[in-house]
N, C-alpha and C positions, 0 to 999 in steps of 0.2 A: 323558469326562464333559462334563455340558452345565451349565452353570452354577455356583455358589460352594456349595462343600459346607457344607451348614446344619448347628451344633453339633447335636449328639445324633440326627442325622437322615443316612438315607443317600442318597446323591447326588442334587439333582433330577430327572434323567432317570430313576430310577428311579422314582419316587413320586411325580413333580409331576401335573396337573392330566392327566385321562387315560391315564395309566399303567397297564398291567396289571398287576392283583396275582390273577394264577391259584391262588386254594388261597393266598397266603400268610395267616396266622395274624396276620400284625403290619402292618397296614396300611403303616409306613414301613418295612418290609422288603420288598426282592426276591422275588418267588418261589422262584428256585433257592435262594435261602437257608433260606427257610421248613422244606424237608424236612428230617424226623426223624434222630437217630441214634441207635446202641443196638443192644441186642439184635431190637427189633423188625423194624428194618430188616436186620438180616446174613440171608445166605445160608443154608440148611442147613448149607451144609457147615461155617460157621465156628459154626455150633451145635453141630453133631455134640461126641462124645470126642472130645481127643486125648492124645496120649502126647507126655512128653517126653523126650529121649534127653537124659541128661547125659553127657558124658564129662568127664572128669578130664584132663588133658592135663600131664605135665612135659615141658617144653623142656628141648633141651640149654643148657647155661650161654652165656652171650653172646650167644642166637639170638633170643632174645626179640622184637628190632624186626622183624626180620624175618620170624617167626612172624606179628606181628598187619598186616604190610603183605601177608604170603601169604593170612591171613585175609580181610583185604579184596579184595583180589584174585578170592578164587576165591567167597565169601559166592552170589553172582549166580547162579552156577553152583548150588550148592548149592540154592537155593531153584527150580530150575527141574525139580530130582528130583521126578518123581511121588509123590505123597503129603507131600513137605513144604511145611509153613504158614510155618513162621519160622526162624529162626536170629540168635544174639546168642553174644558171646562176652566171658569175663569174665576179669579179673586176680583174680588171691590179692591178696586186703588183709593177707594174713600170710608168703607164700612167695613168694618171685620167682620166676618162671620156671616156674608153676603155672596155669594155665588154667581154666576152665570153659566149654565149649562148649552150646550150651541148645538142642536145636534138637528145633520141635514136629513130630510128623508126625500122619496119618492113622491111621496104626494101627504095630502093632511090625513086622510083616512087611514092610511100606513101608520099611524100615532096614536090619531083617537079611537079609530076604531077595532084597527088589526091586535097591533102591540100589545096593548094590557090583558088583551086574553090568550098570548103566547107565553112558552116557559121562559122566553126571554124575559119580557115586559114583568110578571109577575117576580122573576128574580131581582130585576132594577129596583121595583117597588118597592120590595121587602126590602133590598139593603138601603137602599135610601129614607125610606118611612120614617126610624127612628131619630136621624139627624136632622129633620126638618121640623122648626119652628111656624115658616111660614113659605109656601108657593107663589109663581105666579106664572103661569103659561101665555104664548102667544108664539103665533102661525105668521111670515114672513115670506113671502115671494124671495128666494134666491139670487133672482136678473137687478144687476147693478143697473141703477138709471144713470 
């Protein structure tokens, strides 16, 4: 930065005397700052449906840390499967050792069919297999009613 950053005003090298303001909207705003965000600006694809997969996850009793540091771990992985958008994983506010896995995909075939024969899917399995007492999958339409 080139000079004493003025209250309510962003840096002077951005806005001082000759500065380019390309398209910005707020004369003491940057450019790069100026663009939009929102629905306008996303991609199709984050327009499109998606589905959410929830699974229900019981841990075995005591595996718990280790459960959400496998979570962390393999998460990376998980989101580099063809067709998946997200992934977040949740605690029971009421059962210990009870999960919620949320993960968006493209479509339900992207899960059941694609995934578990990718090296993706098969690494999630593997680390998660051992920590699981008990499953429960289900498929969700994405669009708020």
């Amino acid at each position: 930065m080139t000079g004493p950053r003025r209250k309510g005003r962003w840096p002077t090298s951005w806005n001082g005397p000759g500065a380019s303001r390309r398209g910005s909207a707020n004369p003491t705003r940057p450019s790069h700052c100026s663009r939009r965000t929102g629905p306008a600006t996303r991609t199709r694809k984050e327009r499109a449906p998606m589905i959410l997969e929830h699974a229900k996850f019981t841990i075995h009793p005591g595996q718990e840390r280790a459960f959400e540091d496998a979570y962390r771990s393999v998460r990376g992985t998980l989101l580099l499967a063809p067709g998946c958008r997200s992934a977040q994983l949740h605690r029971s506010a009421e059962q210990q050792g009870v999960y919620l896995l949320q993960v968006g995909w493209d479509t339900v075939a992207n899960h059941t069919e694609q995934f578990p024969d990718t090296d993706q899917g098969q690494d999630v399995i593997a680390t998660f297999a051992p920590f699981l007492a008990a499953a429960d999958v289900a498929h969700f339409d994405a669009e708020t009613l």
